[in-house]
N, C-alpha and C positions, 0 to 999 in steps of 0.2 A: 685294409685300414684298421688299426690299435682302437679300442673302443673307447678309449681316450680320445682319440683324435675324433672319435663320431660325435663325444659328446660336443666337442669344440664347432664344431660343423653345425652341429641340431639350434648350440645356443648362438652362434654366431649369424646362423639362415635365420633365428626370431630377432635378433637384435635388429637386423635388415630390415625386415618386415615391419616392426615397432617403429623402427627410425622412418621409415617410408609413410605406412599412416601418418602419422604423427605430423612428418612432412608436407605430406596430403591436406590436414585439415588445420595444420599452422599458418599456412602461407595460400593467399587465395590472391586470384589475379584482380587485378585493376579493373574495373570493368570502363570502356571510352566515356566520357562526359558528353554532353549534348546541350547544342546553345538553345533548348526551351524546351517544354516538356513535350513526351514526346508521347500524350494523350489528348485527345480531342476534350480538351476544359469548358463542358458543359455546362448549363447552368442547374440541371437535375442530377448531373455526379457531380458536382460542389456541391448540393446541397444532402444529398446522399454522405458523401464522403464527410460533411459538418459532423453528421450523427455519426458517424464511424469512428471519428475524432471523440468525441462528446465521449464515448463508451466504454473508448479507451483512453479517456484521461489524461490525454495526451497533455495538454496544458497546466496540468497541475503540475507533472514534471518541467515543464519546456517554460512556463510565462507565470516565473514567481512574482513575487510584489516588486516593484520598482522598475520590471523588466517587460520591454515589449514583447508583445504576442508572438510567442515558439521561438524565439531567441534563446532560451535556456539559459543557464548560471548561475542553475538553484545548486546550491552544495548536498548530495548525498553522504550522509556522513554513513557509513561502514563499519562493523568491526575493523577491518583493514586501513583504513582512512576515509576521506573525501573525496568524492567523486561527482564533476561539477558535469552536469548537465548540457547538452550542445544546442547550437543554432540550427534550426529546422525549417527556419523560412526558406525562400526563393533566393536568397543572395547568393549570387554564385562563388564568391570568393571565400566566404564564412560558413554558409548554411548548403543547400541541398541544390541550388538552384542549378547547377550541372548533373544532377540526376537523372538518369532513365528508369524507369518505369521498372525495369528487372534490378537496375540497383539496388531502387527502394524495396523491393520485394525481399533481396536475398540480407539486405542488415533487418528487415523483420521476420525472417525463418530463420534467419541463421547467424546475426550477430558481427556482419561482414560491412564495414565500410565500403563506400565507392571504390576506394583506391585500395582495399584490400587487407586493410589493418582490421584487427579483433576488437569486437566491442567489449567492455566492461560488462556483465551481465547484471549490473543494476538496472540496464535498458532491458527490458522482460520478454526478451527477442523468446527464449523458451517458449512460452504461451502465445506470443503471435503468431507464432509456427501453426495453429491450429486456426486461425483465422481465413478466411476464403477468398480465394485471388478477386474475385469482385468486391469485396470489402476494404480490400489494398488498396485496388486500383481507382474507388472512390476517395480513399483519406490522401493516394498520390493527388490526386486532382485537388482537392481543398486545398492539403498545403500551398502547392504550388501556384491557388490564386492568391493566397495570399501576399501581402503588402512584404517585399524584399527588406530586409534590416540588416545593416552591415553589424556583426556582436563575433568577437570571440572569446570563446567560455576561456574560465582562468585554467590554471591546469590541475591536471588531477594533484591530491596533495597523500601520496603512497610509498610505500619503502621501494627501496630499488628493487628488490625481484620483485614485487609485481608491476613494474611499468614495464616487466620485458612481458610486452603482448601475445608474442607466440607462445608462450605456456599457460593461455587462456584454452587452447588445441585440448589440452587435457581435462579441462575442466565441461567442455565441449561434449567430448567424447564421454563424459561418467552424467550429465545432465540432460544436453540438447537430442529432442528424442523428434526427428521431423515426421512425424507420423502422419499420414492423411486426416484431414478435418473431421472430424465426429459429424457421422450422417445426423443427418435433421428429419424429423418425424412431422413436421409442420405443426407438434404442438406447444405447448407454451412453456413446458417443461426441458423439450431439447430447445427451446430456442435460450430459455433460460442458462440449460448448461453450456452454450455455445459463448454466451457471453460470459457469465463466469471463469471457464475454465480457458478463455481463448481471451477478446479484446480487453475484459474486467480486468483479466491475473489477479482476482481476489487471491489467490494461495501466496504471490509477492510477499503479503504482509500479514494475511491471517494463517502463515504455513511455517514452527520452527525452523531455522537452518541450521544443518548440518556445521561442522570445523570449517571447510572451505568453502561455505556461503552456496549450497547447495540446499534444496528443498528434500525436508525430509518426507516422502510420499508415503511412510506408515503411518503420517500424524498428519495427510492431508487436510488442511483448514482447523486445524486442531489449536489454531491460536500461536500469535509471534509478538518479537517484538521490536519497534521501531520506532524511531527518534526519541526515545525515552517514554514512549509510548508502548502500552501492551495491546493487539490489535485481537481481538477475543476470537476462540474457536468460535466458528460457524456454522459447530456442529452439536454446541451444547443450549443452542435458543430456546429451547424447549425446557431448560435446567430456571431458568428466571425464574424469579416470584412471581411473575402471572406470563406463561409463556406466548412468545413473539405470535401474531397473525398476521397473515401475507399483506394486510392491511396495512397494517401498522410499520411493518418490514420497508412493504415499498414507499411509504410516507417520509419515514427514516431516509431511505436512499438517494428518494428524492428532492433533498432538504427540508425537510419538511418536522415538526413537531411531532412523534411517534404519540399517541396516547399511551399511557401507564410505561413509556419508554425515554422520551425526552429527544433532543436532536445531537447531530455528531459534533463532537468536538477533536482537536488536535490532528494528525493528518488524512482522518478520516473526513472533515469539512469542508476541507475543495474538494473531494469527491465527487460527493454528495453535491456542491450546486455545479458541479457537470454533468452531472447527470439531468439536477433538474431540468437541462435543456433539452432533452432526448424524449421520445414519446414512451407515456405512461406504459404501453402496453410490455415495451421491451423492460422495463422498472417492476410494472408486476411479474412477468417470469423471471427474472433474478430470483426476485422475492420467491416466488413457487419455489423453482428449482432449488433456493436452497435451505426449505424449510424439508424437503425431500431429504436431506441428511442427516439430521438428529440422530443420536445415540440415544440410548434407553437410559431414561434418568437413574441415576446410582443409586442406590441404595442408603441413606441416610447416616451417618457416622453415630457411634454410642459412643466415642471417647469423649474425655471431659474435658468443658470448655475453658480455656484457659484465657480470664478477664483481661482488660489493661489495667493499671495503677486506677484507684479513685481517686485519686489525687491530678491523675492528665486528662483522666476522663471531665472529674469537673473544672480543670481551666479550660479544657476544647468545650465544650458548653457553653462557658460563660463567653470564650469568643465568639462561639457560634450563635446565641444569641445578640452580639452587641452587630456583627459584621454579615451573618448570613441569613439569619431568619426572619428578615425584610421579605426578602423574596422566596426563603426555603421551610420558612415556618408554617406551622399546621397554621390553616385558614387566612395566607398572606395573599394579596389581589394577583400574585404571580400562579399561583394554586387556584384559588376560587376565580376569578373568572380571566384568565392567561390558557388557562388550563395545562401548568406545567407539575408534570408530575414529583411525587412526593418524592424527599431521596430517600425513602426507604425501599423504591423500588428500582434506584439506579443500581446497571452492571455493576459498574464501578468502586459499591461499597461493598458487593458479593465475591467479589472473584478472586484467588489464592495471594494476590501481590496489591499492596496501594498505589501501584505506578501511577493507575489511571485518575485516582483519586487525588493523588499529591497534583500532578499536572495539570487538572481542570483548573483548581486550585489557585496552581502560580500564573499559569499562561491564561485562564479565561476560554473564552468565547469570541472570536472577534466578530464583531458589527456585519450583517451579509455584505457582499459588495453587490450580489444582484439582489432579483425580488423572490427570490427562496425563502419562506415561512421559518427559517431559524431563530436558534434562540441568541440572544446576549448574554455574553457574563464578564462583566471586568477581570481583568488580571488581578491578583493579590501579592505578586512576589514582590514588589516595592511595598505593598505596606504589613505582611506579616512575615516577622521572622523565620530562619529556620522553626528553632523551637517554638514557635507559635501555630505554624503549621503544623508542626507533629503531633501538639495538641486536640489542634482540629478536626484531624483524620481518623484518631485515636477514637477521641468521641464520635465521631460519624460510624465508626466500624462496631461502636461499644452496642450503635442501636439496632443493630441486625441481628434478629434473633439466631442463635442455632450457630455461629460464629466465633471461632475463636479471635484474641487479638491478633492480628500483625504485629510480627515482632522486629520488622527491620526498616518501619517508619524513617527512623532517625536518619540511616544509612540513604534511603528511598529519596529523601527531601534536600539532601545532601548533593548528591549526584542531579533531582532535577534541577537543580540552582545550576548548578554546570552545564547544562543541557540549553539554557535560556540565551535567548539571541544577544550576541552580544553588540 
């Protein structure tokens, strides 16, 4: 045989092989439907499985405003597009309700429908994967007492190559790592990082993505961002003007008013009252585990600080006095006895981008729907202009000592105005 011909041979034997994996983990079998579930629906694995749910937030995806409980047809919007969220009740026709018990298992390891089609990996099947077949097999059990709801999601709204699902196989193959669940040491630490790194998926949204919406794992929790939202690294809480305590952390978490921190806004807020339903003790090891990661605060910048206009800085003033310092002003009844902290100590006037700052902003606070300790704050994009907001933010940034302007306000309040529900 021509060495020619061996190369044709060498590359034609890996083309096989390529095409074969590939084929392997594009195309997964059906697995049979089953007319009830086919676990014994106790009434201590529903209530186990409640919290299992509860941890993983499952409903914050699955039961947005106007929609019944885990019926889903929240729109995930994407770099790539929209990606509407599914029906996860008992209905058999719509939702899960012909599911077995290893169905459910393998679309949360592995991102595999019943019938064998590829999930979208906005569903964070990645990180379930590290979650524990008794942890599954209590949230199979919830769902499945729950109240059956005929819903089906609208469709996904994506360019044509990516609605061919088998070439989600490749994205599978460079991300989906099914590795055995992180032993647990029975302390409050691994129990913390079991939930973070497993049913939490805090990295979903505090973890830059990569070009093809992949997790970049050299900037784990190192800060993302989403729905026009910047969701802050998780590893710089110690960087604050009076850094985070596991107190204070789990208060946050748990909807609750953080002292010298304030409570979550935008989509960090359904979070947070999912959790407040879950026991404190699993809220404080979050909180532990992930004050455990802190970076070593940086070294303080000597370049020069480069002011905004005095001319924006005092129209953000003067608005800021006429609309915000009701409640944000030194010694306002929201401050002295609310006990809501200053914003000179909000993230959100410190951190490199005003995303967060413009968003509070237009979107507000909304009212709690349960009894979680959150804060209120009306919405302002109906009543302050773009340029009004730019002004506001401008002076808000102008008061943080040590801080240069923000120079892409303009651009920032622009785009969140497009971001707003229509």
């Amino acid at each position: 045989m021509t060495r020619r011909k061996k190369w044709l041979v060498a590359i034609g034997s890996i083309a096989v092989v390529g095409i074969a994996a590939f084929a392997a983990v594009a195309w997964q079998p059906a697995i049979a439907p089953v007319a009830r579930p086919d676990v014994d629906l106790t009434r201590s694995l529903i209530e186990r499985g409640r919290a299992v749910v509860a941890l993983g937030d499952c409903a914050v995806c699955h039961s947005p405003a106007g929609h019944r409980a885990f019926t889903g047809g929240l729109g995930l919007h994407t770099p790539f597009g929209v990606i509407y969220t599914t029906n996860i009740s008992p209905d058999p026709a719509t939702g899960i309700g012909q599911w077995s018990l290893a169905a459910f298992v393998r679309a949360m390891r592995k991102g595999v429908s019943r019938d064998g089609h590829l999930l979208y990996p906005a569903f964070p099947y990645i990180h379930y994967t590290k979650v524990t077949d008794d942890d599954l097999r209590a949230a199979y059990a919830f769902l499945m007492s729950q109240p059956a709801v005929q819903a089906t999601a609208p469709d996904n709204e994506l360019p044509l190559p990516l609605r061919f699902r088998p070439a989600l196989a490749v994205w599978n193959l460079l991300y989906l790592d099914e590795g055995a669940v992180p032993a647990a040491d029975g302390s409050a630490k691994a129990r913390g990082r079991y939930l973070v790194d497993g049913l939490g998926h805090c990295s979903s949204c505090h973890t830059p993505l990569g070009i093809i919406g992949g997790e970049k794992q050299a900037e784990h929790l190192g800060g993302g961002d989403i729905e026009g939202w910047h969701a802050p690294a998780l590893t710089e809480l110690a960087w604050a003007p009076r850094p985070w305590t596991r107190q204070q952390l789990s208060d946050y978490l748990s909807g609750s008013l953080a002292s010298d921190h304030g409570a979550a806004a935008g989509p960090m807020r359904p979070v947070t009252e999912s959790l407040a339903s879950v026991a404190p003790a699993d809220v404080a090891a979050m909180a532990e585990y992930i004050l455990t990661l802190q970076r070593s605060v940086p070294v303080p910048t000597t370049a020069a600080i480069v002011p905004a206009s005095t001319a924006q800085v005092n129209r953000g003033r003067a608005l800021f006095d006429g609309a915000c310092a009701i409640c944000h002003g030194p010694g306002s009844p929201m401050i002295t006895h609310v006990g809501r902290p200053p914003l000179g100590l909000s993230s959100a006037l410190y951190g490199p981008s005003p995303r967060n700052a413009i968003m509070t902003i237009m979107q507000g606070i909304p009212w709690p729907d349960g009894p979680a300790n959150t804060q209120y704050m009306p919405a302002f994009a109906d009543v302050l202009t773009d340029e009004q907001v730019t002004d506001v933010v401008a002076y808000l940034r102008s008061t943080v000592p040590g801080k240069p302007a923000w120079d892409d306000v303009e651009k920032r309040v622009a785009e969140a105005r497009e971001e707003l529900p229509k």
